[in-house]
C-alpha positions as CSV (number, residue, x, y, z in Angstrom):
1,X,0.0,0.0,0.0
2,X,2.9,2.2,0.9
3,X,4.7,1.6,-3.1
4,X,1.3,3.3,-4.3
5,X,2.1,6.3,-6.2
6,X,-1.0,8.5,-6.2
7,X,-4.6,8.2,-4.9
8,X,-5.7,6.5,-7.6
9,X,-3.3,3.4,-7.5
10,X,-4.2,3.4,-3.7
11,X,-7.9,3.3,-4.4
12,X,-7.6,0.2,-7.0
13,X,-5.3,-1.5,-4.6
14,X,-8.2,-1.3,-2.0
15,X,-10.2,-2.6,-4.4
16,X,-8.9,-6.1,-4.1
17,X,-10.1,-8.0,-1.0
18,X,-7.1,-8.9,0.4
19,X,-5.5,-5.4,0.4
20,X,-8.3,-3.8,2.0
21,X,-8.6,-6.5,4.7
22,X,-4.1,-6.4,5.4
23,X,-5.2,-2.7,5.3
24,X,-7.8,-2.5,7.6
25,X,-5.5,-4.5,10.1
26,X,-2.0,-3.5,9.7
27,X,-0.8,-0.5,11.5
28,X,-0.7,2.6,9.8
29,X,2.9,3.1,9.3
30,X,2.3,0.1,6.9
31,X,-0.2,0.3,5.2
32,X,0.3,4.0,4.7
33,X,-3.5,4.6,5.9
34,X,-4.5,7.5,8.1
35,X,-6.8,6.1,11.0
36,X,-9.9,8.1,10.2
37,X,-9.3,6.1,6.3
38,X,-8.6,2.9,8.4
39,X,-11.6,3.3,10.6
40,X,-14.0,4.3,7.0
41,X,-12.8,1.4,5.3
42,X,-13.5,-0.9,8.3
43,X,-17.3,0.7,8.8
44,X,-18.0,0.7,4.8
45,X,-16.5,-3.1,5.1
46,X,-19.4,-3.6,8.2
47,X,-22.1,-1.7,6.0
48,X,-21.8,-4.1,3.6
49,X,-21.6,-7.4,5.5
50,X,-24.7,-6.5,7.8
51,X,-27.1,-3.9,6.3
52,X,-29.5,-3.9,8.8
53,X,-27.2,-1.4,10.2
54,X,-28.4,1.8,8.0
55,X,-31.6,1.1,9.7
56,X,-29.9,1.1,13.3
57,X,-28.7,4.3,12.2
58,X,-32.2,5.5,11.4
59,X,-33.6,4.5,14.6
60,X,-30.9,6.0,16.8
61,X,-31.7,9.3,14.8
62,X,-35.6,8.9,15.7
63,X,-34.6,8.3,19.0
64,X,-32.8,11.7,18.9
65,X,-35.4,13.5,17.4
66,X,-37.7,12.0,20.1
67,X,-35.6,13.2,22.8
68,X,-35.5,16.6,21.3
69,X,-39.4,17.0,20.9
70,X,-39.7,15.8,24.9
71,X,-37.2,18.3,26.1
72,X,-39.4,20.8,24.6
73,X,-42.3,19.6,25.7
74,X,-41.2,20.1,28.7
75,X,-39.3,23.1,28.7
76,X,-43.6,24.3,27.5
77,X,-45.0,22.7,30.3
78,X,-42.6,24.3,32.7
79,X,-43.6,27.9,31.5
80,X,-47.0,27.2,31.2
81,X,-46.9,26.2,34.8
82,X,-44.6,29.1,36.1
83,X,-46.7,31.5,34.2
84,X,-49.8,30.4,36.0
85,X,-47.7,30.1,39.6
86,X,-47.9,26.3,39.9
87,X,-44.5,24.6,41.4
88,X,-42.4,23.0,39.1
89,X,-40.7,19.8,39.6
90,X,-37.1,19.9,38.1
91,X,-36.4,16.7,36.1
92,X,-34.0,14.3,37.8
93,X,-31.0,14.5,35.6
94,X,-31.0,12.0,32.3
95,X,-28.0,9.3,32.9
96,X,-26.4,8.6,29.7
97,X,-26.4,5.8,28.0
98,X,-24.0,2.9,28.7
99,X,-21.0,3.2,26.5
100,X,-22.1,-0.1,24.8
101,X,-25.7,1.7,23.9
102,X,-23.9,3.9,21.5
């Protein structure tokens, strides 16, 4: 991977199967891969082996979204309630996720 010249001749090299997998697990210094290009090729390699994935993605951004309409749900109740004098409870704080949860 190194002996590629340009870009190009590094792209068709990653091509072939066994190039990309010795580069996904060689260290950088040789395979000549950055680890952000190391890490791409490694989730493009994933994408394709299990594409249920794409919809894990679309599910975790749903989730976000959901998240997002409740905090402002209740950021509305909370004025609505201070604006009429009625106490407010305080959310208890929002534990995140376990690191495996992603």
């Amino acid at each position: 991977m190194r002996s590629a010249k340009s870009p190009e001749e590094r792209n068709r090299l990653l091509r072939d199967p066994a190039y990309r997998q010795a580069a996904q697990y060689a260290p950088g210094e040789l395979s000549g891969l950055g680890e952000a290009h190391r890490k791409a090729l490694i989730e493009e390699d994933a994408r394709a082996r299990f594409p249920h994935l794409a919809e894990l993605d679309e599910q975790d951004k749903a989730v976000e979204f959901m998240r997002g309409v409740l905090r402002s749900v209740s950021s509305a109740v909370d004025a609505e309630l201070s604006a009429i004098g009625a106490p407010t409870k305080q959310p208890d704080p929002v534990k995140p996720p376990a690191p495996w949860v992603r």
